[in-house]
N, C-alpha and C positions, 0 to 999 in steps of 0.2 A: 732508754730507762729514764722514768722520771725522781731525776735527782731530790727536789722539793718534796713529793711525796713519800717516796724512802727515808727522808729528815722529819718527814712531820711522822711515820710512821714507829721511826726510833728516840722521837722528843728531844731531836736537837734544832739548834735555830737552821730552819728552813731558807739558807743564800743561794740554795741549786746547786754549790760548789762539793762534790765528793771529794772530801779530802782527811787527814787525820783522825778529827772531831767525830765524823758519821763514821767512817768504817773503825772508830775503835767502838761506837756505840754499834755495829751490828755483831762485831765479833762479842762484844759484854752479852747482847742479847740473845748469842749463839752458844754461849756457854764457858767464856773467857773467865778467866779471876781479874780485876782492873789493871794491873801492873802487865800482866801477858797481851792485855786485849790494847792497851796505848802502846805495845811497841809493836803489836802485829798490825796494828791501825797505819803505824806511820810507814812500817812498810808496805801495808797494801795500796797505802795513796800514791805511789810512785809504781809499783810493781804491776799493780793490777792493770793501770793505763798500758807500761810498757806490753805488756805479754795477751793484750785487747780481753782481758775479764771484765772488765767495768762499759766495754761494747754493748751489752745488753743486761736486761733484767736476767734472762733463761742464764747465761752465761756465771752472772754472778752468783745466781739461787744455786747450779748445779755446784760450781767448788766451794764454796761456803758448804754446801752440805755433803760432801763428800769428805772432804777436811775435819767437819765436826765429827763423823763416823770414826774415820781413822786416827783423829788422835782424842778420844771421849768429849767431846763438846770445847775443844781447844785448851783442856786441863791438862793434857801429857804431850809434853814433846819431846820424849824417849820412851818408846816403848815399855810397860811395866815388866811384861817378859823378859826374861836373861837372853832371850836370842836363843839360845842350845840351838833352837828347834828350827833356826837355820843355816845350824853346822853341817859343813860339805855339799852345800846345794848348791852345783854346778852353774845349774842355770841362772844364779843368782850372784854369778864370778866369785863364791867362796870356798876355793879352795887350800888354802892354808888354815890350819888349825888354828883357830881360836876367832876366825873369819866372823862366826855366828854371831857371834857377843858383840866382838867390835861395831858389824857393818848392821846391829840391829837398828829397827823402825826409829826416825827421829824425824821432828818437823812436823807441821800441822798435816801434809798428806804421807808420812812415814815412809818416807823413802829407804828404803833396803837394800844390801848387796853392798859387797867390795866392788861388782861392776856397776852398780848405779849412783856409788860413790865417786870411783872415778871419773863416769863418763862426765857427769854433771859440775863435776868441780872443774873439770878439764874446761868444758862450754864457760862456765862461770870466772876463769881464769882463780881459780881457788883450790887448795891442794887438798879435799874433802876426805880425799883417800890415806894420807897423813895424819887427818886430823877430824876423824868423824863426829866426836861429839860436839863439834860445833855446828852443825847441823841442829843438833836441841836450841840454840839460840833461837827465842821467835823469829828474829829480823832474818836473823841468815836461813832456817827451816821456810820460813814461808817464799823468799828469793826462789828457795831450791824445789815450794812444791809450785812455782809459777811456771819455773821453767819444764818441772818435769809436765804439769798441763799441758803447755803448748808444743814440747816434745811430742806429746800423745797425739798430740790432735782432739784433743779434746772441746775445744771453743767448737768446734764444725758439731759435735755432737749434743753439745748443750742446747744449740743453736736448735735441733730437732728435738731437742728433750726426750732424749735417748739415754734416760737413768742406765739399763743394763748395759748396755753398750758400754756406755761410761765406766762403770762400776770393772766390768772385767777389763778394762785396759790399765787401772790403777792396781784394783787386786788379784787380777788374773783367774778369776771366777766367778761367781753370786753370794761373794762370804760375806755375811751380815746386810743383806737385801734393802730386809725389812725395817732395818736402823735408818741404813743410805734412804731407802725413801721418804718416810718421816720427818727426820733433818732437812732432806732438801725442800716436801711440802713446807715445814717451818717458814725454811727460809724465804720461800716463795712468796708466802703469806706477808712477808715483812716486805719484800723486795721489788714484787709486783703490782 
């Protein structure tokens, strides 16, 4: 990826260095409010290295635009839904009543589930299942959708620019396709 061009791209000063400064201007140009987009900035200068997003251009364009789908162009990092609608879904470890609500979507990639709560906080040494809505913190949602990426295996996928592929391992189907691809052309346009 060329760093320089991505900076002249986003009209910050062009040092090659991807750091705070650029990734809080692509998150701004991805759809952030300034205050959400400088603290998802400063964690993706650190996160994104560790979990290899910033590896390649495909890499970055695919979660950046997957990210922007799920949580409306990085405006919402709690789901606007009540959750209801994923009360007693098993498959999603929520089996205690009132599961739906608590473990609803939070984070730039909406991470869902009493089980995808735990698991992740558990990896992250963080008690997420205790304590879900901190997840809606940008700093800590975007941690948790880095690691849920590299969970997936997702960087192997971006790598072939494999949007569906992509798409159903985050949302477990083709739900909103035609957003995810948009966003991610966006992104690519900026990126590439």
């Amino acid at each position: 990826m060329d760093a320089k061009k991505l900076q002249a791209a986003l009209g910050v000063a062009a040092d090659g260095v991807i750091g705070p400064n650029t990734m809080r201007a692509l998150f701004a140009r991805m759809g952030a409010a300034p205050s959400v987009a400088g603290e998802l900035g400063m964690a993706a200068a650190v996160h994104f290295r560790t979990y290899g997003i910033l590896d390649s251009g495909l890499r970055l364009a695919h979660f950046m635009g997957q990210c922007a789908h799920e949580s409306g162009g990085f405006r919402y990092m709690e789901e606007i839904a009540s959750g209801q609608a994923y009360e007693g879904r098993a498959d999603l470890g929520n089996t205690v009543a009132g599961d739906g609500r608590r473990y609803k979507g939070r984070g730039p990639i909406q991470l869902t589930g009493r089980a995808n709560y735990r698991r992740f906080g558990r990896l992250l040494g963080i008690d997420l299942e205790a304590h879900p809505e901190i997840v809606s913190h940008p700093s800590i949602g975007l941690l948790c959708g880095c690691l849920y990426w590299s969970d997936r295996g997702l960087n192997t996928l971006a790598d072939a620019d494999q949007l569906e592929a992509i798409t159903r391992r985050i949302n477990g189907g083709l739900n909103g396709l035609a957003d995810r691809r948009s966003r991610t052309a966006k992104a690519k346009e900026i990126i590439l």
